[in-house]
C-alpha positions as CSV (number, residue, x, y, z in Angstrom):
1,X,45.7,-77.0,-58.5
2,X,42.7,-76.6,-60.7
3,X,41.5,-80.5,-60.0
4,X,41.3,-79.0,-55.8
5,X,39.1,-76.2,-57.2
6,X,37.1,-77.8,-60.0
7,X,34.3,-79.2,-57.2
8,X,34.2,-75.4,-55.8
9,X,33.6,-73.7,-59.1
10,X,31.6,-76.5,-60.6
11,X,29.1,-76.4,-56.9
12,X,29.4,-72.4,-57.5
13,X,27.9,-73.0,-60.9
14,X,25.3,-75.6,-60.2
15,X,24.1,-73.4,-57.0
16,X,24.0,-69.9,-59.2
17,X,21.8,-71.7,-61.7
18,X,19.9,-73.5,-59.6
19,X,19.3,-70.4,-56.9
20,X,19.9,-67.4,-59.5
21,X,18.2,-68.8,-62.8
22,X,16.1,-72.0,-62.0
23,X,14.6,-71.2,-59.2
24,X,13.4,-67.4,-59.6
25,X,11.5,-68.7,-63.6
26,X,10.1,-71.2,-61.8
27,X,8.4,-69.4,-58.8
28,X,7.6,-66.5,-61.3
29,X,5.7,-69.1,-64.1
30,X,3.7,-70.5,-61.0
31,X,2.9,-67.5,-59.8
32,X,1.7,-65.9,-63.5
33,X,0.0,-69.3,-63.5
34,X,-1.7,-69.7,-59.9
35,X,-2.1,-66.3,-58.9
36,X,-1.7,-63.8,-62.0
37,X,-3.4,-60.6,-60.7
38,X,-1.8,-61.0,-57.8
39,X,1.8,-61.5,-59.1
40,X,1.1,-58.5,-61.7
41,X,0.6,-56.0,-58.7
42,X,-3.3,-56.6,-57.9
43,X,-3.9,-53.6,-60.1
44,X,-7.4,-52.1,-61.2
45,X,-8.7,-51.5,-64.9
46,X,-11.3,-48.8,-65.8
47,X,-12.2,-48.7,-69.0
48,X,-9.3,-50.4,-70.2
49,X,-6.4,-48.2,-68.3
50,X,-4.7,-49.3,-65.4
51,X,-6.2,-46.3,-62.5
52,X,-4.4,-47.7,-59.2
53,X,-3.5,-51.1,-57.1
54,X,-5.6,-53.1,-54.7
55,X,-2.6,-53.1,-52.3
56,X,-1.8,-49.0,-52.5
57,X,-4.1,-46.3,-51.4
58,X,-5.2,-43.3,-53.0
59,X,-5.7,-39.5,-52.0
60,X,-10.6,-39.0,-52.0
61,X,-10.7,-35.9,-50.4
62,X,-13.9,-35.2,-52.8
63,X,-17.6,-35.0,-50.5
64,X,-19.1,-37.4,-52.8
65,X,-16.8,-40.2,-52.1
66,X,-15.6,-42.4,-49.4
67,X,-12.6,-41.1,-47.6
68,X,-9.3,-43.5,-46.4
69,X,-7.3,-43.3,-44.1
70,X,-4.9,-40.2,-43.1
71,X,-1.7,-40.6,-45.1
72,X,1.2,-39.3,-43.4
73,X,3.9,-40.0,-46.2
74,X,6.0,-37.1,-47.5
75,X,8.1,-35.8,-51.0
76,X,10.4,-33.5,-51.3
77,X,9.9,-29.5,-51.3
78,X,9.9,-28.3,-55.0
79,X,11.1,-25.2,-53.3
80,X,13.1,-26.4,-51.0
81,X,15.3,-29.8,-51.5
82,X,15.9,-30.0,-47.5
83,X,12.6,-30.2,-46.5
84,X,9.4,-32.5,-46.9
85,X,5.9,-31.5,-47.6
86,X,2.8,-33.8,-47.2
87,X,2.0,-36.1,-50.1
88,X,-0.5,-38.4,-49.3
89,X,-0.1,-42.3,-50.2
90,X,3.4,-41.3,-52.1
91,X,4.3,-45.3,-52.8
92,X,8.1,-43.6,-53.3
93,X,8.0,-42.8,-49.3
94,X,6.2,-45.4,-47.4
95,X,6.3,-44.2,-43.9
96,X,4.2,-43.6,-40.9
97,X,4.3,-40.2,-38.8
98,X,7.3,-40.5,-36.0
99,X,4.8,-38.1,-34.0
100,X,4.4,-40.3,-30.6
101,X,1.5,-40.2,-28.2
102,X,3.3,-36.9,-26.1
103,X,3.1,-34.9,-29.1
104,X,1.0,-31.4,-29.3
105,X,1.0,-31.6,-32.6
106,X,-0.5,-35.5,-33.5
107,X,-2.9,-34.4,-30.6
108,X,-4.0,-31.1,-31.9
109,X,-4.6,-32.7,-35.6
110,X,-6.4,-36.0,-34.0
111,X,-8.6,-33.1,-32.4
112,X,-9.4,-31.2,-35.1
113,X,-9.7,-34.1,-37.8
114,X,-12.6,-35.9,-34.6
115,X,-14.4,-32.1,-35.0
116,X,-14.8,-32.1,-38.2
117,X,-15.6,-35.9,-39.0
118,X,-18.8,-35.8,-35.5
119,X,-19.9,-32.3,-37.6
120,X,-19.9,-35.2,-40.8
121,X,-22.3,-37.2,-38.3
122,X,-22.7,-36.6,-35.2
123,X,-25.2,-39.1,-34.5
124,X,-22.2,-41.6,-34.7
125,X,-18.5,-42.1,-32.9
126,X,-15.9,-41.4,-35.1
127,X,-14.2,-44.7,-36.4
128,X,-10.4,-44.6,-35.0
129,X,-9.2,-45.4,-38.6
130,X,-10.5,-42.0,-40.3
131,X,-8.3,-40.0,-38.2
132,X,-5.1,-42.4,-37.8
133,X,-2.4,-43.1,-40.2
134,X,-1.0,-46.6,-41.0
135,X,2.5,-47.9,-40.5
136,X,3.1,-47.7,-44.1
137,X,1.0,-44.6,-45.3
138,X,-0.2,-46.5,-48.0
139,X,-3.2,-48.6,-46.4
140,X,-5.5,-49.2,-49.3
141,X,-8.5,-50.6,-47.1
142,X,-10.8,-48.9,-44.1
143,X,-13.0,-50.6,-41.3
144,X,-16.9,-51.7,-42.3
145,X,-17.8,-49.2,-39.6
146,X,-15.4,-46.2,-41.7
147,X,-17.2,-46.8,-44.4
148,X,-20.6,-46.8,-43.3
149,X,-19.7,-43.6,-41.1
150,X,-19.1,-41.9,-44.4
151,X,-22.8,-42.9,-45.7
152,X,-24.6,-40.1,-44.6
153,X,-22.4,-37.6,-45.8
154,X,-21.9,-39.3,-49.9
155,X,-26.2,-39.7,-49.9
156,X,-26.6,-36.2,-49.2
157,X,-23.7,-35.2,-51.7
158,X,-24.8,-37.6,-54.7
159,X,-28.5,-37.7,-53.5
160,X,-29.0,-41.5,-53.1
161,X,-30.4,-43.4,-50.1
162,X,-28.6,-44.2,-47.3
163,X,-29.6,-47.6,-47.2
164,X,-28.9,-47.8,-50.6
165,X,-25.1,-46.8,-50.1
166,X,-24.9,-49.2,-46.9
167,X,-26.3,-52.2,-48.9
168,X,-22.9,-51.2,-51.2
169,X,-20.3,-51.2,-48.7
170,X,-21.8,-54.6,-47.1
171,X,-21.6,-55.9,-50.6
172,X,-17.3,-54.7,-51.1
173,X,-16.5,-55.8,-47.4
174,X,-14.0,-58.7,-47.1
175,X,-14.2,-60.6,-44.5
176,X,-11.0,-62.1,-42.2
177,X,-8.7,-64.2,-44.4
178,X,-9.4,-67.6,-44.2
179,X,-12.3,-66.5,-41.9
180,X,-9.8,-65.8,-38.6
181,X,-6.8,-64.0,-40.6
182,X,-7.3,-59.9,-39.9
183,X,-10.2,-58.0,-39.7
184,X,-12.9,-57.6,-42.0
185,X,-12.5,-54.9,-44.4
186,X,-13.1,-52.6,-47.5
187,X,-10.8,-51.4,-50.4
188,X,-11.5,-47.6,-50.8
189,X,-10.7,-47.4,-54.3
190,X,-12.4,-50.6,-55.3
191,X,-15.7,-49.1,-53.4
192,X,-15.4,-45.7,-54.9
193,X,-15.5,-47.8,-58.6
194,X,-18.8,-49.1,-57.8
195,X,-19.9,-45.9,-56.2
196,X,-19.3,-44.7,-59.0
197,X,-21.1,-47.7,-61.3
198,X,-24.4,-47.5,-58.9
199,X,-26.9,-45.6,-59.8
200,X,-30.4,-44.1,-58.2
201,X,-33.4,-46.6,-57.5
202,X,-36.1,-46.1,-60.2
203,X,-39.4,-44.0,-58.3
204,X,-42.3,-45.4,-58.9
205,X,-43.9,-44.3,-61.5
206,X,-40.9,-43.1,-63.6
C-alpha cells in the first residue's frame, strides 16, 4: 500500500515546498530587491519616524492645509458596541457609504459640504472629489483641480502667494501611469510634507 501512495505524498511534498516555501521567499527577495518601498508598505518618514503610507489617507481638516477626500469609514461606538460612529480613513474598516443616489441624507450632506467649499471660493466649481467618498474610504490621492481649488484658502491661512502654492501642487502631481494608466493626481499627505517644508519668497530688500 505505501508504494501506491508514495508518488501522492512525495508530489504533496514537492508542491508544498515549491508553492508554500520556494515560491513565496522568492517573490518576497525580488520584491525587497526591485521594488523595496513599495514591498515595505510605500510608507513616509519625517524626521526619522514613520508618519503614514503613500497608499492610505489621512484625516487634514486643519485651514492651513490641503483637505482629501470625504472618508466615510466607520469604528465602533465606545459607548455603544452596536453601533458605528464616523472615523475617517480607519484602514481597520475600509468601506464606502451604502448611501445610494435616492438618499436624503447623501443629498443633504453633498449640499451642504458644495456650500461650504463655493464660500472657500466661489470664484471656482467645486471639484466632485472634495465632496465624494471613495470605494474604499481610504483614497490617499485628490484631483490636480482639488488641490488647486484649495489654494486660495491655505495662502490666506499661512500667508503665502497663491501662485506660489499652485507652482507646489504642479510640482507633487503624478501624471497617468505609464502616461495612459489613471488620471493624473496628488498624494495629500505627501503635498502637505512639502507644504509644510516651503517657505515664504524672500521681499526685496529683506
Amino acid at each position: 500500500m505505501l508504494k501506491e501512495i508514495r508518488p501522492a505524498i512525495v508530489s504533496f511534498a514537492a508542491l508544498a515546498c515549491l508553492t508554500g516555501l520556494i515560491y513565496p521567499l522568492a517573490m518576497t527577495g525580488l520584491a525587497q530587491l526591485l521594488l523595496p518601498s513599495q514591498a515595505n508598505g510605500s510608507l513616509i518618514e519625517k524626521d526619522g519616524q514613520v508618519i503614514g503610507s503613500a497608499l492610505i489617507g489621512q484625516s487634514f481638516t486643519a485651514p492651513n492645509y490641503f483637505h482629501g477626500r470625504p472618508s466615510a469609514t466607520t469604528a465602533p461606538d465606545p459607548q455603544d458596541a452596536t453601533k458605528t460612529v464616523p472615523a475617517p480613513y480607519n484602514a481597520a474598516n475600509s468601506m464606502g457609504s451604502n448611501l445610494g443616489p435616492t438618499s436624503k441624507a447623501l443629498a443633504d450632506r453633498l449640499k451642504d459640504d458644495v456650500a461650504a467649499l463655493e464660500k472657500e471660493n466661489p470664484a471656482q466649481p467645486v471639484p466632485v472629489d472634495l465632496v465624494t467618498t471613495s470605494a474604499s474610504g481610504l483614497d490617499p490621492d485628490i484631483s490636480p483641480e482639488a488641490a488647486l481649488f484649495q489654494v486660495p484658502r491655505i495662502a490666506k491661512a499661512r500667508n503665502l502667494p497663491e501662485a506660489q502654492l499652485r507652482a507646489l501642487v504642479d510640482k507633487q502631481t503624478d501624471g497617468r501611469n505609464l502616461g495612459v494608466l489613471g488620471e493624473p493626481r496628488v498624494n495629500v499627505l505627501k503635498l502637505n510634507l512639502a507644504l509644510d517644508r516651503l517657505r515664504a519668497p524672500k521681499q526685496p530688500g529683506s
